[in-house]
ZAMARGU-4260 file (C-alpha; in steps of 0.2 Angstrom, whole numbers, plus 5000, padded with zeros to 4 digits):
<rodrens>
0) 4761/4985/5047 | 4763/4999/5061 | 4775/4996/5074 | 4760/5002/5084 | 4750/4983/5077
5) 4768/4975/5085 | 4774/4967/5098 | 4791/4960/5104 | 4793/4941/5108 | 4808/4932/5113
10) 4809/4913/5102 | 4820/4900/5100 | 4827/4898/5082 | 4830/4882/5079 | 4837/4870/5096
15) 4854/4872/5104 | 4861/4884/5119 | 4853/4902/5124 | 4864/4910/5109 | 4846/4902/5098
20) 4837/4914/5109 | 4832/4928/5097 | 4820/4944/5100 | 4808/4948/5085 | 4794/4959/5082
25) 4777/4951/5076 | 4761/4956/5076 | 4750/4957/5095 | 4742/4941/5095 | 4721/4943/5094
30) 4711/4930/5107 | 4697/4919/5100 | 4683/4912/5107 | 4685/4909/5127 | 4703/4917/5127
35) 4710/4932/5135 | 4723/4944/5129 | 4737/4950/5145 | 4748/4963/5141 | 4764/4955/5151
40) 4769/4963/5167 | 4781/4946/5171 | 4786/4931/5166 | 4797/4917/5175 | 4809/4908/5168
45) 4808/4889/5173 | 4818/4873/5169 | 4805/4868/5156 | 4811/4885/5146 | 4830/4875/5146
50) 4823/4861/5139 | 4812/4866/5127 | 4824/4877/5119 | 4840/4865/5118 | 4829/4852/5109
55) 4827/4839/5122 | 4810/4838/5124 | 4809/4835/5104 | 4820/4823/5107 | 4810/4814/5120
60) 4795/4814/5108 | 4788/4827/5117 | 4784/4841/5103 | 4785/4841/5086 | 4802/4851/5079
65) 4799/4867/5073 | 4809/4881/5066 | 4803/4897/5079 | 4799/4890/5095 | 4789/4901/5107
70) 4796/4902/5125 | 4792/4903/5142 | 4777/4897/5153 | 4771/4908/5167 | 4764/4924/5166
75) 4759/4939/5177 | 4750/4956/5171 | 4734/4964/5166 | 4718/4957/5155 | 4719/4971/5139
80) 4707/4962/5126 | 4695/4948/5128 | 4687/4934/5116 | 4671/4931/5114 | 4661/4921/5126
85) 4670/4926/5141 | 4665/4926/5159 | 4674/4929/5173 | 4686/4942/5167 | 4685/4959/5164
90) 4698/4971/5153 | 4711/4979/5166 | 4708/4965/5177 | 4727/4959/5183 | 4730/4941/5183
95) 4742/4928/5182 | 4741/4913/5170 | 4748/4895/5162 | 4753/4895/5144 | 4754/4874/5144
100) 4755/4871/5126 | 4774/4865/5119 | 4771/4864/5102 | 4768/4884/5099 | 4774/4901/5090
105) 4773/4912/5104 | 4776/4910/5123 | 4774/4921/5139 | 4791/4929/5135 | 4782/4942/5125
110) 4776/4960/5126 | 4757/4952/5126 | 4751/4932/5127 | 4734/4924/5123 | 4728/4910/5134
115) 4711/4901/5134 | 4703/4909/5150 | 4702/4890/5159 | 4722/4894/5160 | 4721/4913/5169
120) 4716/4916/5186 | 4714/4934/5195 | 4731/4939/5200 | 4733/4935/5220 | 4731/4952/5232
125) 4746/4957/5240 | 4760/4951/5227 | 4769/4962/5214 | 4766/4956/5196 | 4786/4949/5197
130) 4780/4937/5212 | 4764/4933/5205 | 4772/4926/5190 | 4782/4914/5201 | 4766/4906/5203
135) 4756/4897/5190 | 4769/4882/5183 | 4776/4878/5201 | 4764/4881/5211 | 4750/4870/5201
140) 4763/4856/5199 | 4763/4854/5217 | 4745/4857/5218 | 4741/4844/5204 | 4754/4828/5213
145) 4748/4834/5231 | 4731/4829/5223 | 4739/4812/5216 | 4747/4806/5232 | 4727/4807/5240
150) 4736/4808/5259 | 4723/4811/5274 | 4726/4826/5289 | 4741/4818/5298 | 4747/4809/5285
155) 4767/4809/5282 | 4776/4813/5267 | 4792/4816/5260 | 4798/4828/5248 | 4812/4828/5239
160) 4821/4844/5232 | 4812/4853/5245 | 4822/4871/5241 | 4817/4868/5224 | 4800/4881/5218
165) 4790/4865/5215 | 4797/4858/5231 | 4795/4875/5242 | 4776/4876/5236 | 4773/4857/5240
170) 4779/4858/5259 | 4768/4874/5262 | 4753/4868/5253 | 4757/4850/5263 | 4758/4857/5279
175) 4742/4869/5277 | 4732/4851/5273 | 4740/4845/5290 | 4752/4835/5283 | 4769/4830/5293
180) 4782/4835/5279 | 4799/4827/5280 | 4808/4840/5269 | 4824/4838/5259 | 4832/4851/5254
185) 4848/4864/5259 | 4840/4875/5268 | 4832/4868/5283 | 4828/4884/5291 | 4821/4891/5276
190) 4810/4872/5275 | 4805/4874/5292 | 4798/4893/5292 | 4785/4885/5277 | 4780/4872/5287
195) 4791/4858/5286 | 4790/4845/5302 | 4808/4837/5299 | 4822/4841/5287 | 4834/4832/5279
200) 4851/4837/5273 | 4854/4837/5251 | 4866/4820/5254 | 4856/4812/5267 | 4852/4792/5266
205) 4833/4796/5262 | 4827/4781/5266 | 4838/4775/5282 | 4831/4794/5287 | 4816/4794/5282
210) 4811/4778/5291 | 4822/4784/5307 | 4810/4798/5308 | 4793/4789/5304 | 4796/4768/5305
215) 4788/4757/5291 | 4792/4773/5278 | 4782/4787/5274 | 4763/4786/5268 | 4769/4794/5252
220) 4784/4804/5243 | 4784/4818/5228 | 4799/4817/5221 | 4804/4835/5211 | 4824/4830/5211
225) 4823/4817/5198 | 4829/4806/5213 | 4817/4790/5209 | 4824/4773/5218 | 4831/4781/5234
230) 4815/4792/5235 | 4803/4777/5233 | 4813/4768/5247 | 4807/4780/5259 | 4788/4774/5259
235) 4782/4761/5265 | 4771/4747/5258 | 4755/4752/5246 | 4760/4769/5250 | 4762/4782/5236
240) 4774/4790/5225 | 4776/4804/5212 | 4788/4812/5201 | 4787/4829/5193 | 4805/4825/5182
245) 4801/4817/5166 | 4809/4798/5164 | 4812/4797/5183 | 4797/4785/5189 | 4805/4771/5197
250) 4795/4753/5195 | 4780/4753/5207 | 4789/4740/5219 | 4780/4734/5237 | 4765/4738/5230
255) 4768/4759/5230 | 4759/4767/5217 | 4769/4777/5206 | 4761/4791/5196 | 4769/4804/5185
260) 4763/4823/5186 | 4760/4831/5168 | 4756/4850/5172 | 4740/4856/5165 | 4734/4872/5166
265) 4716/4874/5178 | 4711/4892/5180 | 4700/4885/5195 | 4715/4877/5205 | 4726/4892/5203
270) 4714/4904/5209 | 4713/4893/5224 | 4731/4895/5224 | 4730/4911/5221 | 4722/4915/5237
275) 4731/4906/5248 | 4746/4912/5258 | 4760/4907/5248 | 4779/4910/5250 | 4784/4919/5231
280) 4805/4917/5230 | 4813/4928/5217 | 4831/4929/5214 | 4833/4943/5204 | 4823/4953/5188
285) 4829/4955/5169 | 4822/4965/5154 | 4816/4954/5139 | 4831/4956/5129 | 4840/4947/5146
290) 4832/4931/5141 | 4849/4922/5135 | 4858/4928/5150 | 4843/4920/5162 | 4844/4903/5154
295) 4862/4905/5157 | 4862/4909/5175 | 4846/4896/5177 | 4859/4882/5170 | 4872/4886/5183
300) 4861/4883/5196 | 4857/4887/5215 | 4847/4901/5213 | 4836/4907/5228 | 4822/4909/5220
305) 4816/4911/5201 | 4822/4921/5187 | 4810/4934/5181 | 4809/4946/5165 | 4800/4961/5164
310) 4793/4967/5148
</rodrens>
């Protein structure tokens, strides 16, 4: 095989810290049937990418072990080859795009990535490939538990780990629905500028707060700290609850209904997203062969923003 037929891809040999990181060449990946082929442009590095490679997810029952693990979820850059029976999508299109499947060879921290075209979306207008890949996984996670919560115009809610990526995109996309946002995060001018109506500090009371603010609790809170109890003490009776952090839905007390946000690639919703006016953070840019030193710098925490590498 030509090194021309190859392609670089970063994978996880077997489970442990980002020293099981490798880079490896394999052959470029052809699409099938309703898939599309991007030759990457960017691809962010989440706190799904931690887990996956260190083995907790297999440990939760969430993936099947495997020896190579591909990595790496979201993905920005331009349509190269298409499958058959594709509409939609045209070769040297850019777009942006959801590789949601765990249990795989390859991910988006690659040189190329197939995904089934009901994952990809036209890249939004406006943002470089490095912000557009900031997109898909946080921005659909808000999307999807806004969509959850079912709240009205007018409506209040609370989210907590508001500086957060999934936090930052679901106070914007709150507040552009005409939601009043109680925001918790560390950066309250930052949560104001994107729409937030209040803020609350990291180490605030949530509920004593919450329910200073808005008396009888909030109509709903999105919970993307892991926080659970002290979250769901915030809203009030028969109001509503969701998490986005795996085993942290609290018992659906006072009659709150309390759901749990599994991510799922929808090329529909995240052009919607992707044409909306939304507040892209990136803390810095890494080549592919970076890849260990962003999980590292991902684990220490307190970024402004996402990680990116650039193929």
């Amino acid at each position: 095989m030509s090194r021309a037929e190859t392609m670089r891809a970063v994978v996880a040999h077997g489970y442990g810290g980002p020293e099981v990181l490798r880079i490896i060449d394999v052959a470029i990946p052809e699409p099938g049937p309703g898939q599309v082929r991007i030759k990457v442009e960017a691809a962010a590095v989440n706190p799904v990418d931690l887990v996956t490679r260190s083995g907790a997810l297999v440990e939760a029952g969430l993936m099947a072990p495997r020896e190579i693990t591909g990595i790496g979820w979201d993905v920005a850059g331009t349509i190269d080859q298409l499958g058959p029976d594709i509409d939609g999508f045209t070769v040297g299109q850019t777009a942006i795009g959801l590789r949601d499947l765990l249990d795989v060879s390859l991910g988006a921290y690659a040189d190329y990535v197939v995904l089934d075209a009901t994952a990809a979306a036209p890249a939004p207008a406006g943002l470089s490939a490095v912000e557009a890949a900031t997109l898909p996984l946080n921005g659909l996670t808000a999307a999807q538990s806004l969509d959850l919560l079912g709240l009205s115009e007018g409506d209040t809610l609370l989210v907590a780990g508001a500086t957060g990526a999934v936090g930052g995109f679901a106070v914007e996309l709150a507040a552009q629905q005409g939601l009043r946002v109680i925001a918790q995060g560390a950066d309250s001018e930052f949560l104001h500028s994107i729409g937030a109506h209040w803020t609350l500090p990291r180490d605030a009371d949530l509920a004593a707060e919450a329910r200073r603010l808005v008396p009888g609790g909030v109509h709903a809170a999105l919970d993307t700290a892991g926080i659970g109890i002290r979250a769901l003490a915030a809203v009030r009776n028969r109001g509503s609850f969701v998490t986005v952090v795996g085993g942290a839905a609290p018992i659906p007390l006072r009659g709150i209904t309390v759901h749990h946000e599994w991510i799922h690639g929808d090329g529909q919703a995240l052009a919607r997203l992707a044409q909306q006016k939304l507040t892209t953070r990136v803390a810095d840019t890494l080549p592919l062969r970076a890849a260990a030193e962003a999980h590292t710098r991902l684990a220490a925490g307190r970024l402004p923003g996402r990680l990116v590498l650039t193929p």
